[in-house]
C-alpha positions as CSV (number, residue, x, y, z in Angstrom):
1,X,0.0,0.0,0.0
2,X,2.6,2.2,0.6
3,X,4.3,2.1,-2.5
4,X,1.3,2.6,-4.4
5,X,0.8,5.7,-1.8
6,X,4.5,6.6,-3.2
7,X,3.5,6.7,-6.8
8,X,0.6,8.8,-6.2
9,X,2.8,11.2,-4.2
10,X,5.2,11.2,-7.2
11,X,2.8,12.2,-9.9
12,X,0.9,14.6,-8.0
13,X,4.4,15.8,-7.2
14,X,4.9,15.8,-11.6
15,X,1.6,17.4,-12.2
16,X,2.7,20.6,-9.8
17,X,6.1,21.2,-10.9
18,X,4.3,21.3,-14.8
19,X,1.8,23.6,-13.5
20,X,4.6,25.5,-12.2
21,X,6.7,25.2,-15.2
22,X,3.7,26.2,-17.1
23,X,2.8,29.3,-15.4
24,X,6.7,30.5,-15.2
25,X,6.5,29.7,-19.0
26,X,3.5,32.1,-19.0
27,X,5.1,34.8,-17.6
28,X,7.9,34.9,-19.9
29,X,5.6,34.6,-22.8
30,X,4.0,38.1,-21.6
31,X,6.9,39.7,-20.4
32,X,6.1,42.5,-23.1
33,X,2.1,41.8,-23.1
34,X,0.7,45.4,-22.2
35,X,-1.7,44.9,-19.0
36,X,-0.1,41.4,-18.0
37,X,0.2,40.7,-14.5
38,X,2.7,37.9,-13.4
39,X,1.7,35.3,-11.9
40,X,2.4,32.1,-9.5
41,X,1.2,28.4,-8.6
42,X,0.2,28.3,-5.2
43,X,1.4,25.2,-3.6
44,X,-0.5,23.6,-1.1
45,X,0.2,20.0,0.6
46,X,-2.7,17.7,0.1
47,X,-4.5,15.9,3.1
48,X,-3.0,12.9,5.0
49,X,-4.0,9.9,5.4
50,X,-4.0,7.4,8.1
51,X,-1.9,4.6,8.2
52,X,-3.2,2.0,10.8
53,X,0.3,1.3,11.9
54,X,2.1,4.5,11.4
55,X,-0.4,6.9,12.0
56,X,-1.1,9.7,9.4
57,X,1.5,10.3,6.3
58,X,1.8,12.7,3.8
59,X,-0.2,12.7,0.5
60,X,1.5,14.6,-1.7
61,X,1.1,18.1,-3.3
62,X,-1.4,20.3,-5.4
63,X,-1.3,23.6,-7.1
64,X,-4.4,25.2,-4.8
65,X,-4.4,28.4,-7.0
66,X,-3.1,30.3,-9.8
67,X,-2.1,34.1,-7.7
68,X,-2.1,37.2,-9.8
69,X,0.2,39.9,-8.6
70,X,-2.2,42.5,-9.2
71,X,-2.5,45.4,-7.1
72,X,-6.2,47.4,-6.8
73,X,-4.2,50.3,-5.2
74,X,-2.3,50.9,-7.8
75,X,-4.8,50.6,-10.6
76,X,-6.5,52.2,-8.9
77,X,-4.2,55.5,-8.6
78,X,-3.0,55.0,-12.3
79,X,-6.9,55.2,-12.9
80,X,-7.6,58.5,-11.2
81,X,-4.0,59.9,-13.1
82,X,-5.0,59.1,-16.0
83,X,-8.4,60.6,-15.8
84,X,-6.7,63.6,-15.5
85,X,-4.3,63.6,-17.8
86,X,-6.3,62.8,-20.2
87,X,-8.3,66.0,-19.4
88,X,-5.4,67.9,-19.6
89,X,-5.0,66.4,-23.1
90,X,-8.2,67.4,-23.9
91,X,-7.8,70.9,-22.8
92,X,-4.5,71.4,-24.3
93,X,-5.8,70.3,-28.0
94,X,-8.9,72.7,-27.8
95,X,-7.0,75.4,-26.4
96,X,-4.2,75.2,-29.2
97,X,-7.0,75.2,-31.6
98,X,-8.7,78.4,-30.5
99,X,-5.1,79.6,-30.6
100,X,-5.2,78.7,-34.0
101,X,-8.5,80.3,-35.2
102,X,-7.7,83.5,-33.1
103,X,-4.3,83.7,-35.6
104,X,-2.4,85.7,-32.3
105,X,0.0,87.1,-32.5
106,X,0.4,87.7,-36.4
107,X,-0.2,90.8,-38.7
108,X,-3.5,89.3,-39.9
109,X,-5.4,88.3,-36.5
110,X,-8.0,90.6,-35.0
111,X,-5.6,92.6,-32.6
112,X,-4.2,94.0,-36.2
113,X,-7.7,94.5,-37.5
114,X,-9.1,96.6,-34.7
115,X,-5.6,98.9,-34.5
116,X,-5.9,99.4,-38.4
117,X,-9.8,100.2,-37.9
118,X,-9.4,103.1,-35.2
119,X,-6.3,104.2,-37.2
120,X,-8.0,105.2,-40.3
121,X,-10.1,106.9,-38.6
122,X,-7.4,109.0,-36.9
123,X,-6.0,109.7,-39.9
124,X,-9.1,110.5,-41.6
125,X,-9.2,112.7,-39.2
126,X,-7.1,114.8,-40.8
127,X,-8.2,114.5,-44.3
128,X,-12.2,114.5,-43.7
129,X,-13.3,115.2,-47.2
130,X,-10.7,113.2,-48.6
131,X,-12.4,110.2,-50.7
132,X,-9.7,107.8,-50.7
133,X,-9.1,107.8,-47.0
134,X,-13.0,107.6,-46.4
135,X,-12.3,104.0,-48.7
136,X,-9.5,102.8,-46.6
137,X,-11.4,103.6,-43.3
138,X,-14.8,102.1,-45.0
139,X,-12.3,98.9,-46.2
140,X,-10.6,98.9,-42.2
141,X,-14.1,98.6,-40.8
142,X,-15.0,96.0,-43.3
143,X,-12.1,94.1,-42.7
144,X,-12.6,94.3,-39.5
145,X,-15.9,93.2,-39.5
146,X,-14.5,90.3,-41.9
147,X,-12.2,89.4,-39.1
148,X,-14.7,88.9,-36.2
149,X,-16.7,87.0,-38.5
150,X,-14.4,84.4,-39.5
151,X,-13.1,84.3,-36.1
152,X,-16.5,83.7,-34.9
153,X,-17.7,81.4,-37.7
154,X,-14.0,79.1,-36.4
155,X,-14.8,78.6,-33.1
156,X,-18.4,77.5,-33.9
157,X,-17.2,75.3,-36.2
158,X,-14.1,73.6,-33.5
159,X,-17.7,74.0,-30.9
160,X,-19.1,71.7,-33.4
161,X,-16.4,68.9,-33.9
162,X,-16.2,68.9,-29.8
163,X,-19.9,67.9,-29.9
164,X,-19.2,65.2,-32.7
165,X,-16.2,64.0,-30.7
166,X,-18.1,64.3,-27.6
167,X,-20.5,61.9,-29.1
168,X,-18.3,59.6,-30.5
169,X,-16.6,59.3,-27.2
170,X,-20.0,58.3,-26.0
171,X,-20.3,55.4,-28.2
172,X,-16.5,54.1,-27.3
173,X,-17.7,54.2,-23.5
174,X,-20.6,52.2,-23.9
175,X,-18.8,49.8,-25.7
176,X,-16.3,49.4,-22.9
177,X,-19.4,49.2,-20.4
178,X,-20.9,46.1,-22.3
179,X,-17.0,44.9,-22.7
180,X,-16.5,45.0,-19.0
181,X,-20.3,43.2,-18.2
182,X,-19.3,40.8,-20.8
183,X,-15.4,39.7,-19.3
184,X,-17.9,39.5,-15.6
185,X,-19.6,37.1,-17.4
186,X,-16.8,35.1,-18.5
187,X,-15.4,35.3,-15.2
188,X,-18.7,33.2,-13.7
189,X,-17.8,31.0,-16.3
190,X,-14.8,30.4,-15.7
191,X,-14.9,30.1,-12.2
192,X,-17.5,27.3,-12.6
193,X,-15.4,25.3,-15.1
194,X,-12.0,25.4,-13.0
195,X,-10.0,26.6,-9.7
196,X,-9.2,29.6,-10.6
197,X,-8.7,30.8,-14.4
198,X,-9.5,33.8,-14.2
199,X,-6.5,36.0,-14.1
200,X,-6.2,36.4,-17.7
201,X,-9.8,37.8,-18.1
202,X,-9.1,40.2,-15.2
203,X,-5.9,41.8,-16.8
204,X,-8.1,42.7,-19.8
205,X,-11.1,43.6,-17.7
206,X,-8.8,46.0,-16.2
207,X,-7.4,47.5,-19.3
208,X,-10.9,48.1,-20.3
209,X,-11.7,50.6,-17.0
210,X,-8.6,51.8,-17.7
211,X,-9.5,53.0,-20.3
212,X,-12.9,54.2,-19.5
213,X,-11.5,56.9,-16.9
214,X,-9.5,58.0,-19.4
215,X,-13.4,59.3,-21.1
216,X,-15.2,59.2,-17.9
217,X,-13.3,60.7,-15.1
218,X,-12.7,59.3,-11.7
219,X,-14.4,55.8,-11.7
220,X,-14.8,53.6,-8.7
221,X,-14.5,49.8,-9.0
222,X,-15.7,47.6,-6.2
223,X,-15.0,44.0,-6.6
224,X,-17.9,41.6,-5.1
225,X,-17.4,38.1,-3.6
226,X,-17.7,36.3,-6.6
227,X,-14.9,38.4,-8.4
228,X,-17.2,40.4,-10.4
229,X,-16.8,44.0,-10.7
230,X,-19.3,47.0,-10.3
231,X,-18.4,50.1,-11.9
232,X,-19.8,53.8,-11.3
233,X,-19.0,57.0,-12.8
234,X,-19.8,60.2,-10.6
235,X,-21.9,58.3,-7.8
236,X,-23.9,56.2,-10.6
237,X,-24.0,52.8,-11.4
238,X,-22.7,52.3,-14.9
239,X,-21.8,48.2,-14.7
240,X,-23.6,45.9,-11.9
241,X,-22.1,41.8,-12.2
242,X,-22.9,41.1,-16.3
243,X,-25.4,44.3,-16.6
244,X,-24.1,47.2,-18.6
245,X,-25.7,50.8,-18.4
246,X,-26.0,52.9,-21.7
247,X,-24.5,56.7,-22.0
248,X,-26.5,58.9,-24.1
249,X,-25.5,62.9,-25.4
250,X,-28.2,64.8,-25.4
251,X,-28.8,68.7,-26.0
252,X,-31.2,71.2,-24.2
253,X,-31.5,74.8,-25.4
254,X,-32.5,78.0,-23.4
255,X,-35.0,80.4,-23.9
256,X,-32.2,82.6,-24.8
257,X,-31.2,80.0,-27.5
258,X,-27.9,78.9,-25.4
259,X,-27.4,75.2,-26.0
260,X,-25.8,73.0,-23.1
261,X,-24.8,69.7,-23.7
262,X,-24.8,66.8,-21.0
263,X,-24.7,62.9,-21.0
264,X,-27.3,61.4,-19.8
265,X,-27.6,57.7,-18.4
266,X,-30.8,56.4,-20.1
267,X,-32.5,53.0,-19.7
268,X,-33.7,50.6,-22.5
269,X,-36.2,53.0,-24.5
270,X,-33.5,55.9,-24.5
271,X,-35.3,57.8,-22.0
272,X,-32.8,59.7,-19.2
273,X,-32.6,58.5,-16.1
274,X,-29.7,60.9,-14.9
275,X,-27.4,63.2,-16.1
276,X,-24.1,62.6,-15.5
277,X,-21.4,65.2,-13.8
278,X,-18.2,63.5,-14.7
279,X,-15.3,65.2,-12.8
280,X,-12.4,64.5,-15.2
281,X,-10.9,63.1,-18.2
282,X,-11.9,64.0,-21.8
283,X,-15.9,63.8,-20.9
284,X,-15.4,66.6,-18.3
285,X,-13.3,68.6,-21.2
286,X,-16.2,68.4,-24.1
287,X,-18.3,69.5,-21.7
288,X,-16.3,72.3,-20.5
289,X,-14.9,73.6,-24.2
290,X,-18.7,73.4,-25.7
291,X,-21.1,74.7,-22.5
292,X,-18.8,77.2,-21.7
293,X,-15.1,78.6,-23.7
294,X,-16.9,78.1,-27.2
295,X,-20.3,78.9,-26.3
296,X,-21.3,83.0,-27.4
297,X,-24.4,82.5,-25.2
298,X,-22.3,81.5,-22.1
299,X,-24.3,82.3,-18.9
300,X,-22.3,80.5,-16.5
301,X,-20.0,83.3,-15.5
302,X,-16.8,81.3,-16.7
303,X,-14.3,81.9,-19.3
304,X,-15.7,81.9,-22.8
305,X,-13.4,82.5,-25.5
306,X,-16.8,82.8,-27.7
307,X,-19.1,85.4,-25.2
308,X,-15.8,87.5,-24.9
309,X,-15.2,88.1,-29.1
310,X,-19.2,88.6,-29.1
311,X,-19.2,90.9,-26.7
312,X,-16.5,92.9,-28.1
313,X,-17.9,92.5,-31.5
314,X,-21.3,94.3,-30.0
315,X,-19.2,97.1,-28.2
316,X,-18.1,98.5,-31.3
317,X,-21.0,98.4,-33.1
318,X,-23.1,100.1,-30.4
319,X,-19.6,102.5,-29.8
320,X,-18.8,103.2,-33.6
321,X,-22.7,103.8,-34.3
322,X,-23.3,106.1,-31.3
323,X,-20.8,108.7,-32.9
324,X,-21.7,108.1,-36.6
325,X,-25.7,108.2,-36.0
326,X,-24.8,112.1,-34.8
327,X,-22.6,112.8,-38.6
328,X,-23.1,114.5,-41.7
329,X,-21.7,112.4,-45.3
330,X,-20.6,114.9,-47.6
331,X,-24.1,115.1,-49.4
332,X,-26.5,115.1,-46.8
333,X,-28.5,118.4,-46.2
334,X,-29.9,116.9,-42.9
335,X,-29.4,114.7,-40.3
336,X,-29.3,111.6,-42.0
337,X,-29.2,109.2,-38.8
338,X,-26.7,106.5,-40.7
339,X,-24.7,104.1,-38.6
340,X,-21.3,102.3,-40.0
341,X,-22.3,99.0,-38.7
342,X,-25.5,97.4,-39.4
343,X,-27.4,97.6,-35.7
344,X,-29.6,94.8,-36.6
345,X,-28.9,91.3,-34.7
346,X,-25.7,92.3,-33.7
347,X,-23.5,89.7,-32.5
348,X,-19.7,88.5,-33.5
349,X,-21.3,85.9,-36.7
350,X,-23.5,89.1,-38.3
351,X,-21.4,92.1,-37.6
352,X,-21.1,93.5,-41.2
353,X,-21.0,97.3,-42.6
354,X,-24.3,99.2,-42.5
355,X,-26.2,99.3,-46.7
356,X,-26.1,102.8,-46.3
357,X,-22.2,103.7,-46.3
358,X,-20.5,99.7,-47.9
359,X,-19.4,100.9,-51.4
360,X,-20.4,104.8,-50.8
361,X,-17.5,106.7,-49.1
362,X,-19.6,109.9,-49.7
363,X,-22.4,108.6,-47.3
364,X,-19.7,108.3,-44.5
365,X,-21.4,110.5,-41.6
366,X,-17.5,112.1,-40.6
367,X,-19.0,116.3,-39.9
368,X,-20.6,117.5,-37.1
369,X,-23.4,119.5,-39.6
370,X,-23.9,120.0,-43.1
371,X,-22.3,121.2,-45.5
372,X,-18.9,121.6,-43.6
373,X,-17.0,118.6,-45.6
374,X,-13.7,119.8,-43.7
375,X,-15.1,119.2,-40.1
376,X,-14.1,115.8,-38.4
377,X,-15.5,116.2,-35.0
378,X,-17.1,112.7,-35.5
379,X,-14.2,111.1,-37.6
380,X,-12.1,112.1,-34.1
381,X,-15.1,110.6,-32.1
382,X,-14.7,107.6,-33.9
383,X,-10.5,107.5,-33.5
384,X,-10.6,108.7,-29.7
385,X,-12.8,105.3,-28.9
386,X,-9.5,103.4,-29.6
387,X,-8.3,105.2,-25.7
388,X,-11.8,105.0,-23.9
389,X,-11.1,103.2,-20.7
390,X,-15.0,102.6,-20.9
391,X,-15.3,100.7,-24.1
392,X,-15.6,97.6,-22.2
393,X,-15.4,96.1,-18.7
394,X,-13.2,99.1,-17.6
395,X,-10.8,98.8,-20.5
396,X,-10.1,100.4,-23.9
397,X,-10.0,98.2,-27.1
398,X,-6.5,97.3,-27.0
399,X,-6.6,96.6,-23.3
400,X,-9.6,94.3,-23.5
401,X,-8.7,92.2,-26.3
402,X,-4.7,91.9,-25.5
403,X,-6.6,90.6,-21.6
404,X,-8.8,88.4,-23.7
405,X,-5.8,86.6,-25.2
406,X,-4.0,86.5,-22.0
407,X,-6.8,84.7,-20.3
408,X,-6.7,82.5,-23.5
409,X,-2.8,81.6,-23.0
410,X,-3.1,81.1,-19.3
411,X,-5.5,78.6,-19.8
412,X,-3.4,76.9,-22.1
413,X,-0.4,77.5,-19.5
414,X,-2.3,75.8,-16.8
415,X,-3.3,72.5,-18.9
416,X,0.2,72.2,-20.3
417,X,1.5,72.2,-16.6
418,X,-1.0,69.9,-15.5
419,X,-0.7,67.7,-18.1
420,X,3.7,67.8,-17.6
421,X,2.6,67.1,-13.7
422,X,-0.1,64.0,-14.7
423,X,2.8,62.6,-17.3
424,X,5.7,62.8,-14.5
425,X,3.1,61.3,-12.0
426,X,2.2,58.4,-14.7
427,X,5.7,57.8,-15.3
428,X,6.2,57.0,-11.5
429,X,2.6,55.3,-11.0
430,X,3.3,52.9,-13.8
431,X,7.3,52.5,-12.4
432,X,5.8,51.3,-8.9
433,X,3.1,49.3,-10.4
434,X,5.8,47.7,-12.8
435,X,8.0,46.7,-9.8
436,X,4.9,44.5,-7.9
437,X,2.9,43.0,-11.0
438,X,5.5,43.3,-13.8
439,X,7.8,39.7,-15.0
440,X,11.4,39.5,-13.4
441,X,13.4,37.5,-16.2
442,X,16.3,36.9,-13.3
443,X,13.5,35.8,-11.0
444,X,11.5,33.8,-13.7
445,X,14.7,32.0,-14.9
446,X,15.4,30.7,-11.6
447,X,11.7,29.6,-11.1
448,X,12.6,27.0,-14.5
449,X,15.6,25.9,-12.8
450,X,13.7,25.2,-9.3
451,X,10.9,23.6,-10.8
452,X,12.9,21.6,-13.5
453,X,14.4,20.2,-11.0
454,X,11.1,19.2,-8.9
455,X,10.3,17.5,-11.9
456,X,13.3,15.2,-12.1
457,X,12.9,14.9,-8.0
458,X,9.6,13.7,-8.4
459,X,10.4,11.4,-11.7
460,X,12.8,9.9,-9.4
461,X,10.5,9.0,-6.9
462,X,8.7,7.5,-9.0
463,X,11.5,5.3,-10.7
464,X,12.5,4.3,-7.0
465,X,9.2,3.4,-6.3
466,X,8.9,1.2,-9.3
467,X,11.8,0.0,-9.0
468,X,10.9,-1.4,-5.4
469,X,7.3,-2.8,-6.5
470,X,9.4,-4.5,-9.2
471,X,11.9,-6.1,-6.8
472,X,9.1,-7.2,-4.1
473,X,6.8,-8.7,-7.2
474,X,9.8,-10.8,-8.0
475,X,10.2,-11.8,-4.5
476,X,7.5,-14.2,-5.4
477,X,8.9,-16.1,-7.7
């Protein structure tokens, strides 16, 4: 009985080191495998038995489980980095782009435009009756008015590619959402087909929320007693064991005709449940860029790159026409009332020269009264706006704009810096993680050795053994 016992100790003894072997085989495979987490056989002595005579006596050995070095603290930290990075990335691409459409600094941007306009006037000034520099002020204003419009017409236009990458994002997540539900599921599976083979599908299940902070900002991960995890985003439940929640963008608009976009969590007919508030990462950035810096009917009170160009585009309309409505052209008998911008829906997408002076230099109100082509009481009205510390929010022209583009460059400052601090922290994150779940070739190399030579130990025992039950057979003979 007892050398049967032997061989049964001696191929369980075969069976671990191969597990062993196998899994240090593993390792090595994956050393470059993007997610992988190294792993080891847990070894476990297998229960006695009782020998009448001897008393109790060793059975051998298993492999009890199959332990994954991964470490929820540090995915967990990576997560959160990443979130924000990510953001940072996000800002930092949209801010470089309004950079772009503003054209600043260069000799063609806005800021060139609205020193050019104010000048021709000022030298107008000197020249009132003076057709040809009536044209180049009429050709500064349109210009001018050219300017804010394409300027304008840009960052609608960038406002619109957020909300299409916005919603594309949307479709990625939910993707990763049923991904994640689904690797749950094969992890039930899996646990009801073997010990413990899991660890493969919770690498990728962890690559895949990952990634989703990277969209969805901070996400919290609990992991249940049967090794599923739950997932929420902002306080809500977004993956619960193998069910999946579905993101949807949706749009609202204002009496005012301000649109806001928001995600909403929405069940099985589309209809919202809850709109999300996610805190970080490239959702929080969409929202951000299009409710607020690109948004010319801002009312949140925050920086917006589009409210700030509108609002300047209305000053000098209502500025510019307040002296011009008071002029004479060099024709007009009467008070002809004519303004230099059009004052209908003025905003920065329809500022434009007013009908009754585009093309007619004449009709340019510049006099104080009629029939005095010489005077250029308004034509100095008009220049002397380009030093009124009241032309808007406390600030002359110059001033406000050249603080519009400073608040423009700081906010691109600030998500350069924090995405230089998010890298440097990733860098370290990734470093620390590295050292706990990543493969050791020195370590894994002596792991073959060690369990190459269990195997020969244990193939040894059993040739001994055999050997033994082959002398006591022949005993018999």
């Amino acid at each position: 009985m007892t050398g049967f016992n032997s061989l049964e100790i001696g191929k369980r003894a075969l069976q671990a080191q191969q597990t062993g072997l196998g899994v240090t085989s593993n390792n090595i495979a994956n050393i470059n495998t993007p997610g992988y987490a190294r792993q080891t056989a847990i070894f476990t002595e297998t229960s006695p038995t009782l020998i009448p005579t001897s008393g109790f006596i060793g059975t051998g050995v298993t492999v009890s489980a199959i332990k994954s070095f991964r470490e929820e603290y540090f995915d967990r930290e990576i997560r959160n980095n990443l979130s924000r990075k990510s953001g940072y990335e996000a800002d930092d691409r949209t801010l470089q782009s309004i950079e772009t459409v503003l054209r600043e600094p260069s000799e063609y941007g806005l800021d060139d435009s609205i020193t050019k306009f104010f000048s021709s006037f000022q030298e107008l000034a000197l020249e009132p009756e003076s057709i040809p520099r009536r044209e180049l002020a009429l050709n500064a204003g349109q210009n001018l008015a050219d300017e804010i419009r394409a300027t304008a017409t840009g960052l609608s236009e960038l406002r619109g590619q957020t909300f299409d990458k916005l919603g594309t994002q949307i479709g990625t997540v939910n993707g990763l959402l049923k991904e994640i539900a689904d690797l749950n599921r094969q992890i039930t599976l899996a646990q009801a087909q073997s010990l413990d083979t899991t660890n493969t599908i919770n690498n990728e299940r962890s690559k895949r929320i990952e990634q989703l902070s990277q969209y969805a900002g901070t996400v919290f991960v609990s992991i249940d007693n049967h090794g599923l995890a739950n997932v929420t985003i902002a306080g809500n439940s977004v993956v619960t064991g193998t069910f999946s929640a579905t993101l949807k963008l949706n749009e609202t608009i204002s009496g005012t005709g301000e649109r806001t976009a928001k995600i909403d969590l929405v069940d099985n007919g589309g209809t919202p449940l809850v709109t999300l508030s996610p805190d970080s990462g490239e959702f929080a950035s969409a929202l951000k860029h299009y409710n607020v810096t690109l948004d010319d009917k801002d009312t949140s009170g925050g920086f917006s790159v589009a409210k700030n160009l509108s609002d300047l585009a209305v000053a000098i309309v209502n500025k510019v026409n307040a002296a011009s409505v008071t002029g004479f052209g060099l024709d007009d008998t009467v008070a002809p009332n004519r303004n230099f911008f059009a004052s209908t829906s003025i905003d920065a997408f329809s500022i434009d020269l007013d009908a009754a002076v585009k093309g007619q230099p004449r009709n340019l109100p510049l006099a104080n009264a009629a029939g005095v082509p010489g005077d250029n009481t308004v034509a100095r009205g008009i220049a002397g706006i380009a030093n009124d510390p009241t032309f808007l929010s406390g600030q002359t022209p110059a001033n406000y704009y050249t603080s519009f583009l400073n608040k423009v460059a700081n906010a691109g400052g600030d998500a350069q810096s924090g995405l230089k601090t998010t890298s440097m922290i990733a860098d370290q994150l990734n470093a620390q993680r590295e050292a706990v779940i990543g493969v050791n070739l020195d370590e894994e190399a002596i792991n073959l050795v060690k369990f190459q030579k269990g195997y020969e130990a244990a193939a040894r025992v059993i040739n001994t053994t055999s050997e033994m039950l082959g002398t006591l057979i022949n005993l018999g003979r």
